[in-house]
C-alpha angles and dihedrals in degrees: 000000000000127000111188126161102254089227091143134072111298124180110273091036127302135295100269092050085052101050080049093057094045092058079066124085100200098039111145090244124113101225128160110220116191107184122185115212119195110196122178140178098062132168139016089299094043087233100109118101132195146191119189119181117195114199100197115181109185121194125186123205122190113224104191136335105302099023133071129183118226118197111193114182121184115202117190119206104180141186129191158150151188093028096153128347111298094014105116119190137302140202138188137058133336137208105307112223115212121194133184129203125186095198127179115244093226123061114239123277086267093046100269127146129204155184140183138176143105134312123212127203108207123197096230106138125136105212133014101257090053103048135047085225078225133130110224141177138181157137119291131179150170138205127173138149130214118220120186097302097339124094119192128164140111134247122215144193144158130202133200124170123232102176148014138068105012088197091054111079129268126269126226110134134149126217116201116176113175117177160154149207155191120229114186127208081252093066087264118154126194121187143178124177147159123225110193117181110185122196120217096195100048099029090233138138127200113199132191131179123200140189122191142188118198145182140205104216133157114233093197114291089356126082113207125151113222131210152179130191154151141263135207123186099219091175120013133187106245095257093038141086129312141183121002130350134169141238127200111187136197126167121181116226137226115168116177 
């Protein structure tokens, strides 16, 4: 099998153009991240691990000349243990996360770009200790702007349940992922982030930091970038993460 740098011109635009739209959440490019995530450090006693790994296809559809339709679904397959005294471990899926932009085509008179739409909670998890066992809804959103070789922007949601287990907790959180990246003219991404997720019920914020480092190849016929990259819990929940964690990341590419 051959791997090459798509560094030269590929159908749909070249690998650079790609990485760069990658760096952007509502491109008009169907594309099927899977991103594992290694977190440590769990649990009252810091002995719990985990690995998540959220498969998260995202399809545009244009729906008239200046609109387009982004679905982006995260599905989480995880697998832990350790996560409090007595619990074992578990594998399997977690809740899937299923957001919608209508996002113009064309970026804004300044050079923004933005999406809006609504965000769903589902139930799907396959065992107690990895779902809310809560139906949830909310608004989500995006905004960015792409300067030269440099992307920056944030990406936004909030979840409240409206049905499901009424033993299980409530919830009311809000997601807030502002980031940027470097593309170079190789297909090279860079990319730092924060992904805070603050919970209204509990008071609590949970705060990674990451830092990635990603590349556009073709892998024979098919075009991916693949990544690697590290974590740092800069705030945690008291039974959550701490300390450094990794993140190894692959998305399958179909440009049109």
């Amino acid at each position: 099998m051959t791997v090459s740098l798509a560094s030269q011109a590929q159908e749909g635009g070249s690998s650079a153009d790609l990485a760069k739209q990658l760096s952007n959440p509502v491109a008009s490019l169907i594309s099927v991240p899977m991103q594992i995530n290694y977190d440590s450090n769990i649990g009252p006693r810091d002995d719990g691990e985990r690995w998540t790994t959220n498969i998260q296809p995202v399809i545009p559809v244009s729906i008239g000349e200046d609109w387009n339709l982004i679905s982006r679904t995260i599905l989480p397959v995880i697998s832990q243990e350790d996560i409090f005294p007595g619990a074992g471990s578990q594998d399997g899926i977690g809740d899937v996360v299923q957001s919608v932009f209508f996002s113009p085509k064309a970026p804004s008179d300044s050079g923004w770009i933005w999406g809006v739409g609504p965000v769903l909670l589902l139930p799907t998890g396959s065992d107690d200790l990895l779902t809310a066992d809560k139906w949830g809804a909310g608004p989500t959103g995006v905004a960015l702007k792409q300067v030269g070789q440099w992307t920056f922007g944030a990406l936004a949601n909030h979840l409240v349940d409206f049905a499901g287990d009424d033993d299980r907790g409530d919830v009311n959180s809000t997601f807030v992922q502002p980031f940027i990246a470097y593309n170079t003219p190789t297909a090279t991404t860079i990319a730092m982030n924060l992904e805070t997720t603050y919970d209204w019920e509990a008071d609590e914020a949970s705060v990674p930091v990451n830092l990635m480092v990603n590349q556009v190849l073709k892998f024979g016929g098919q075009l991916v970038q693949v990544g690697a990259g590290v974590r740092y819990w800069l705030e945690s929940t008291d039974a959550g993460p701490e300390g450094w964690g990794g993140r190894i990341n692959l998305v399958l590419l179909f440009p049109k």
